[in-house]
Short mmCIF file of the C-alpha atoms (twelve columns), coordinates in Angstrom:
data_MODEL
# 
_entry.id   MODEL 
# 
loop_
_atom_site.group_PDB 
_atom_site.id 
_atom_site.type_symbol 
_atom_site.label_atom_id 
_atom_site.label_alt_id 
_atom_site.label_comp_id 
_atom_site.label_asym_id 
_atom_site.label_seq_id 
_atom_site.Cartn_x 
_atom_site.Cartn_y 
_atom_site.Cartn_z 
_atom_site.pdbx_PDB_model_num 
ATOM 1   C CA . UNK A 1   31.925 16.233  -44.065 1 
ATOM 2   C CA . UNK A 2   31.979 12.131  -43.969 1 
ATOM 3   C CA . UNK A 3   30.539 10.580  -40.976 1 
ATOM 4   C CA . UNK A 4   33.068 8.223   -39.728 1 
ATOM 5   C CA . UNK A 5   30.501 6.386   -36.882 1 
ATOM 6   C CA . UNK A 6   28.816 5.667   -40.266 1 
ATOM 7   C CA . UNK A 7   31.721 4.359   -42.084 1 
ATOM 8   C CA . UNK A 8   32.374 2.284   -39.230 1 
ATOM 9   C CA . UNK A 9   29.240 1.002   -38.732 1 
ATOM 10  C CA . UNK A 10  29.673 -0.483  -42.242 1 
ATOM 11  C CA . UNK A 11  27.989 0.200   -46.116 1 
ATOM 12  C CA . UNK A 12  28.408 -1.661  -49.446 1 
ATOM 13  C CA . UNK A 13  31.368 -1.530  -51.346 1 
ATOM 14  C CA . UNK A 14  29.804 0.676   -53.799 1 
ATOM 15  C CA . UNK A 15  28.768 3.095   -51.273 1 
ATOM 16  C CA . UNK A 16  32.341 3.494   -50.140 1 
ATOM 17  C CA . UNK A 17  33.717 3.690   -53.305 1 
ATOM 18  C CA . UNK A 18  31.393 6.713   -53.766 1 
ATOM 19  C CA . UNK A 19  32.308 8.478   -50.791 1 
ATOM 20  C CA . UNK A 20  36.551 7.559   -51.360 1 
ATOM 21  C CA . UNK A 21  35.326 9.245   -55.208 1 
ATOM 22  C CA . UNK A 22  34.209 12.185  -53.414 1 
ATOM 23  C CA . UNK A 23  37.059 13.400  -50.893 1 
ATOM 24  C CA . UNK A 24  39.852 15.290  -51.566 1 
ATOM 25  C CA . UNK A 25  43.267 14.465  -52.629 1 
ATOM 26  C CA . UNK A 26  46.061 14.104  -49.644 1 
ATOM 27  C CA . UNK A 27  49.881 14.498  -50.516 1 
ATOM 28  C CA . UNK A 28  52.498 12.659  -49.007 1 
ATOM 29  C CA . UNK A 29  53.800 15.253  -46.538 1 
ATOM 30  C CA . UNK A 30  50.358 15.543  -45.388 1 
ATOM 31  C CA . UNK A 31  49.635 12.308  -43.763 1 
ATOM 32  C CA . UNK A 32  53.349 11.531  -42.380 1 
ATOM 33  C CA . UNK A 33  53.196 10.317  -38.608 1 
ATOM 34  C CA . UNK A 34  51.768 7.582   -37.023 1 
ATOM 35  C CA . UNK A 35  48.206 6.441   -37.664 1 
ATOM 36  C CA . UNK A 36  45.661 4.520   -35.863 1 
ATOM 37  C CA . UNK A 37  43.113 2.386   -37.805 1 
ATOM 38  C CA . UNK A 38  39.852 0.791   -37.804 1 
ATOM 39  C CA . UNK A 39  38.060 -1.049  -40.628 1 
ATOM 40  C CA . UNK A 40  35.056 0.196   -42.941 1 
ATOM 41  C CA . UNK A 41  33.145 -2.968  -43.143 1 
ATOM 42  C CA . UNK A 42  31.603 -3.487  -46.916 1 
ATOM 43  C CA . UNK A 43  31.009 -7.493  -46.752 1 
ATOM 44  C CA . UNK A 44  34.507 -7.768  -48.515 1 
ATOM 45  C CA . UNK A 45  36.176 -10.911 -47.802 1 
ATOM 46  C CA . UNK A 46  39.079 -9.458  -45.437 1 
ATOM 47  C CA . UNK A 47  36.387 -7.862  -43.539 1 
ATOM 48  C CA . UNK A 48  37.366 -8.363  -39.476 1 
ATOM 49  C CA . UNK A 49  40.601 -9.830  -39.960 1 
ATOM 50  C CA . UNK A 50  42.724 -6.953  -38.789 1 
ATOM 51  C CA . UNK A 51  40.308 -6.151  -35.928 1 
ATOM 52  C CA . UNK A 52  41.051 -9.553  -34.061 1 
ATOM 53  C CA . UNK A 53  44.306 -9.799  -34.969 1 
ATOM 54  C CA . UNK A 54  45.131 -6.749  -33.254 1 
ATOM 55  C CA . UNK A 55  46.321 -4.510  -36.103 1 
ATOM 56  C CA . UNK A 56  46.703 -0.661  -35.015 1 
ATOM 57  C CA . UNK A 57  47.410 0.987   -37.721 1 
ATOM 58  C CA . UNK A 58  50.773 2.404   -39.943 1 
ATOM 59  C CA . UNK A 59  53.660 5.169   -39.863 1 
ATOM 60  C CA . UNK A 60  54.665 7.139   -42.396 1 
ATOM 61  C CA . UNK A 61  58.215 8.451   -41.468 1 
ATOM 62  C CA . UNK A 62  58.995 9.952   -44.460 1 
ATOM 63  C CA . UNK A 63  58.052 9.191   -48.173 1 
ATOM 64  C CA . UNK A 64  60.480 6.374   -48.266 1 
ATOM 65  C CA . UNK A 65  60.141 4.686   -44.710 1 
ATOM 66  C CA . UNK A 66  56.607 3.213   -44.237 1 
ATOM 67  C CA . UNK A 67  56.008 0.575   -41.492 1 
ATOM 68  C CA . UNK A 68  52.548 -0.449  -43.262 1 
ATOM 69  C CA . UNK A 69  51.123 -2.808  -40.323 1 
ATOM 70  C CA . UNK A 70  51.416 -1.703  -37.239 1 
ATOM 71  C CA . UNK A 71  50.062 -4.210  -34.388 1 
ATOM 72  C CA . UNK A 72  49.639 -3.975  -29.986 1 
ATOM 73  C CA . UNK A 73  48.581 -0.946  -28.277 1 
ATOM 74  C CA . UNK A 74  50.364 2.637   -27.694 1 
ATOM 75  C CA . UNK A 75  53.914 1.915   -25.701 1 
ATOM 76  C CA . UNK A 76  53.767 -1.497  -27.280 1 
ATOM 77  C CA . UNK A 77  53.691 -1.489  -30.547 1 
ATOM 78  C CA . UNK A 78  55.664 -3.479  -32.881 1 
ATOM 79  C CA . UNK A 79  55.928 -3.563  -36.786 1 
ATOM 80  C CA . UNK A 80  55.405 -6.367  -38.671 1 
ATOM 81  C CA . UNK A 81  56.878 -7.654  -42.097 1 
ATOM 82  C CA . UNK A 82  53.625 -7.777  -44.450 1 
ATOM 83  C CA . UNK A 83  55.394 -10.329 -46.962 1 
ATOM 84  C CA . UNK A 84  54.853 -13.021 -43.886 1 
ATOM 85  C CA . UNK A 85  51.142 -12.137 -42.967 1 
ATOM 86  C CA . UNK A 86  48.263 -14.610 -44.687 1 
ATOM 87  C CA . UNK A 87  47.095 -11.276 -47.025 1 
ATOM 88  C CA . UNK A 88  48.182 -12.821 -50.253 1 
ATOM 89  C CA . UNK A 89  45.813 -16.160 -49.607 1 
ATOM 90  C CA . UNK A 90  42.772 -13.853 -49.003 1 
ATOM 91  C CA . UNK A 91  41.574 -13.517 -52.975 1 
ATOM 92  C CA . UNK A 92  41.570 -17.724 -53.063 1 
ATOM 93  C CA . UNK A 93  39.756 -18.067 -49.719 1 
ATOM 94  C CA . UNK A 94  36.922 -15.774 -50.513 1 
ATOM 95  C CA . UNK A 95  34.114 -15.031 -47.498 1 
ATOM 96  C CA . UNK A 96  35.499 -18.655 -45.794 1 
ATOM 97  C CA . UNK A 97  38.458 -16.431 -43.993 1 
ATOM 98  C CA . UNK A 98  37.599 -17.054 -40.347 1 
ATOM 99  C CA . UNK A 99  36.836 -13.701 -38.431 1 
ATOM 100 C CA . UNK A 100 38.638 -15.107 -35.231 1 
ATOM 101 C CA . UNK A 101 41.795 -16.403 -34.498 1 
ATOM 102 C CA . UNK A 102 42.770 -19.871 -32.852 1 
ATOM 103 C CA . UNK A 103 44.502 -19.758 -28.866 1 
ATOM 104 C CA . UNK A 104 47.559 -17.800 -28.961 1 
ATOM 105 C CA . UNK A 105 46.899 -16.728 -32.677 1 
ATOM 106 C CA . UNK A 106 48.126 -13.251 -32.616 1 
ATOM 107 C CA . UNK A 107 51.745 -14.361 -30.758 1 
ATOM 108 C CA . UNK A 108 52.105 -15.624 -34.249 1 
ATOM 109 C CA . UNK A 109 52.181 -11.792 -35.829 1 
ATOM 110 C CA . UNK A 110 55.101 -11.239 -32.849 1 
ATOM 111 C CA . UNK A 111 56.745 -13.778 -34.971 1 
ATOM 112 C CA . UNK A 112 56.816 -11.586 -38.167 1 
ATOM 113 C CA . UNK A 113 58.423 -8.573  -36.430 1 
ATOM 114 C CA . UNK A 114 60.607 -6.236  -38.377 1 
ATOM 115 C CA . UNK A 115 62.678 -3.163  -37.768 1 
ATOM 116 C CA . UNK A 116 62.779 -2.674  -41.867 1 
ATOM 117 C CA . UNK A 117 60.342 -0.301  -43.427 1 
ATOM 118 C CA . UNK A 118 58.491 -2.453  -45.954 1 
ATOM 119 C CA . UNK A 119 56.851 -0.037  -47.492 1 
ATOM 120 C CA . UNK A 120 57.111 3.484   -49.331 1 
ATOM 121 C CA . UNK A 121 54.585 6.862   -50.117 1 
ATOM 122 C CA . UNK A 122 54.159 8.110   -53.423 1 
ATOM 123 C CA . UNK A 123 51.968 10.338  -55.653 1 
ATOM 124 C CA . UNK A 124 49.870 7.822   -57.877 1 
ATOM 125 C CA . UNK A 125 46.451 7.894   -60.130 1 
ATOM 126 C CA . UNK A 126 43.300 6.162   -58.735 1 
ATOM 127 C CA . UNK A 127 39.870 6.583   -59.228 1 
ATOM 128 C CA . UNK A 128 40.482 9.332   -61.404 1 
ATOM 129 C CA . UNK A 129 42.254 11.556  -58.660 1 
ATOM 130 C CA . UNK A 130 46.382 11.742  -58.297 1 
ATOM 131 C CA . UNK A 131 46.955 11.172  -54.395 1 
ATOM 132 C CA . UNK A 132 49.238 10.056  -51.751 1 
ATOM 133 C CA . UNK A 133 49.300 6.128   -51.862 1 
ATOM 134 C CA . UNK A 134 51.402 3.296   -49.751 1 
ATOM 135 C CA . UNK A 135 52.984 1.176   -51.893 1 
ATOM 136 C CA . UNK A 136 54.161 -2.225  -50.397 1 
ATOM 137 C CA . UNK A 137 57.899 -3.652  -50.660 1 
ATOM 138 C CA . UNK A 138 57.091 -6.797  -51.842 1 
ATOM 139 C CA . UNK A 139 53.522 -7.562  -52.172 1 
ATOM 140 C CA . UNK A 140 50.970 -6.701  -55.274 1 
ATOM 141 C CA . UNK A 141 48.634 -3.735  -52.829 1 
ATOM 142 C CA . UNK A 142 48.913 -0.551  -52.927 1 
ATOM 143 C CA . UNK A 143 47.207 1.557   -50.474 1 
ATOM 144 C CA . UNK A 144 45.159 5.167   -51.678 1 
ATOM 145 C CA . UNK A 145 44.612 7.404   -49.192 1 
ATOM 146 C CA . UNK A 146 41.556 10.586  -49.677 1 
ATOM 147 C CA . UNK A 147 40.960 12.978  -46.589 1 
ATOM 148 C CA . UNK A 148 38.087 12.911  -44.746 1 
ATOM 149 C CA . UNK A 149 39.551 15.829  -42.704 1 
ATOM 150 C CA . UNK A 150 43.177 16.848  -41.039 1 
ATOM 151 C CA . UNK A 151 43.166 14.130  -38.763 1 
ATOM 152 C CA . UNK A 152 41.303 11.044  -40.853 1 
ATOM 153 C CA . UNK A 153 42.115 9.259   -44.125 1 
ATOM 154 C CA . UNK A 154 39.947 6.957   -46.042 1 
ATOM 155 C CA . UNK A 155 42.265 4.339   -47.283 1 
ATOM 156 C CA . UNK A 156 41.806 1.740   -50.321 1 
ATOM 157 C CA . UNK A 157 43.795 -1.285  -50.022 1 
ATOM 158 C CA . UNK A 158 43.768 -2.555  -54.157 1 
ATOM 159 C CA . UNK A 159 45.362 -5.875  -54.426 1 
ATOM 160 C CA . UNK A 160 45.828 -7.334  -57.517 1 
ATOM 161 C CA . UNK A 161 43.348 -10.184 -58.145 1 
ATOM 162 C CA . UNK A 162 40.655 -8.767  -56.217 1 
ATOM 163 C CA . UNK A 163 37.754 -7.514  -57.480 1 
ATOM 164 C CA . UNK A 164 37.316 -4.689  -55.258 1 
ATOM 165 C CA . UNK A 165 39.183 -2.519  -52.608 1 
ATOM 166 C CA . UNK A 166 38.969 -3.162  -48.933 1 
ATOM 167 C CA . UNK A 167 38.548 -0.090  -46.845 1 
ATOM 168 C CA . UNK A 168 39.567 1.032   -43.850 1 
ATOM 169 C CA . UNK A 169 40.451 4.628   -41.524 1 
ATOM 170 C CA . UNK A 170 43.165 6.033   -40.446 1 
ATOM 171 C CA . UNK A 171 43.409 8.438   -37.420 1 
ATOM 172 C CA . UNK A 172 46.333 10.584  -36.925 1 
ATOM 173 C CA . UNK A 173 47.662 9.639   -33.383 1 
# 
C-alpha cells in the first residue's frame, strides 16, 4: 500500500512518477462522486497554488459531467470554469509563480463560477497503463487517475508544454 502522509509530505517528481507507474488501473465508474484533494509536492512549478487558493477538489457525476475544480469548504462549495483560472500561464512563469495570493485574491475564483461541467471521464493510455482520465473542455490537461486504494486516487495533471506532470490526491468524500 502507498503511504499518503508520505506523498503529502512531498518527493521528487521521479519518485512519484514511480509510485503513479506502480498502482493499479481505476475505471471511470469507479471514481464517480465527489472528491477532496490535496497536493503531492515534487518542486514542480504549480506546487502550492491550489492549496492557498482554496481548491477542494472535483466531481465526477457521470462520465460526461465533470466539474474539474472544485473550490470553498463542504456546504459551500462552488465550481469554477478552468478556461478562466491562470493554469495556462504556469509553463512560461516557471518556479517565479507566487505561493500566496494578494488581499481578497481568492474572491477572484468566485468570479469564475460555473454551473457547466467543463470537463469529461474517459478510458485513455498513460504511462503504459489504459485508465480512467479527466479530460478538460477547453484546455490542453488531461488528468490520469491510478488507485492508491477504494477511497484515494493518485492523479497526474499532463499539460501540454510541460515537462512533467504535477501530482496531486484525491479522497472520496
Amino acid at each position: 500500500m502507498t503511504d499518503i502522509a508520505g506523498l503529502q509530505a512531498g518527493l521528487d517528481s521521479d519518485r512519484a512518477a514511480e509510485i503513479f507507474d506502480s498502482l493499479p488501473p481505476v475505471t471511470t465508474e469507479q471514481i464517480l462522486g465527489r472528491w477532496h484533494g490535496s497536493e503531492v509536492p515534487t518542486a514542480h512549478p504549480m506546487d502550492g497554488l491550489l492549496d492557498v487558493s482554496g481548491w477542494y477538489g472535483k466531481e465526477f457525476a457521470d462520465a460526461d459531467h465533470v466539474h474539474p475544480l472544485l473550490f470553498g469548504a463542504p456546504g459551500r462549495l462552488y465550481a469554477v470554469n478552468p478556461k478562466l483560472m491562470p493554469l495556462g500561464t504556469l509553463n512560461r512563469l516557471g518556479d517565479r509563480f507566487p505561493r500566496w495570493l494578494p488581499p481578497g485574491g481568492r474572491a477572484a475564483f468566485r468570479l469564475a463560477r460555473t454551473r457547466r461541467h467543463r470537463a469529461r471521464l474517459r478510458e485513455v493510455s498513460y504511462r503504459g497503463a489504459v485508465s480512467a482520465a479527466m479530460v478538460y473542455d477547453d484546455l490542453p490537461i488531461i488528468d490520469h487517475f491510478r488507485m492508491v486504494d477504494a477511497d484515494t486516487l493518485l492523479g497526474a495533471m499532463d499539460q501540454r508544454g510541460s515537462a512533467r506532470p504535477y501530482f496531486f490526491l484525491l479522497q472520496r468524500d
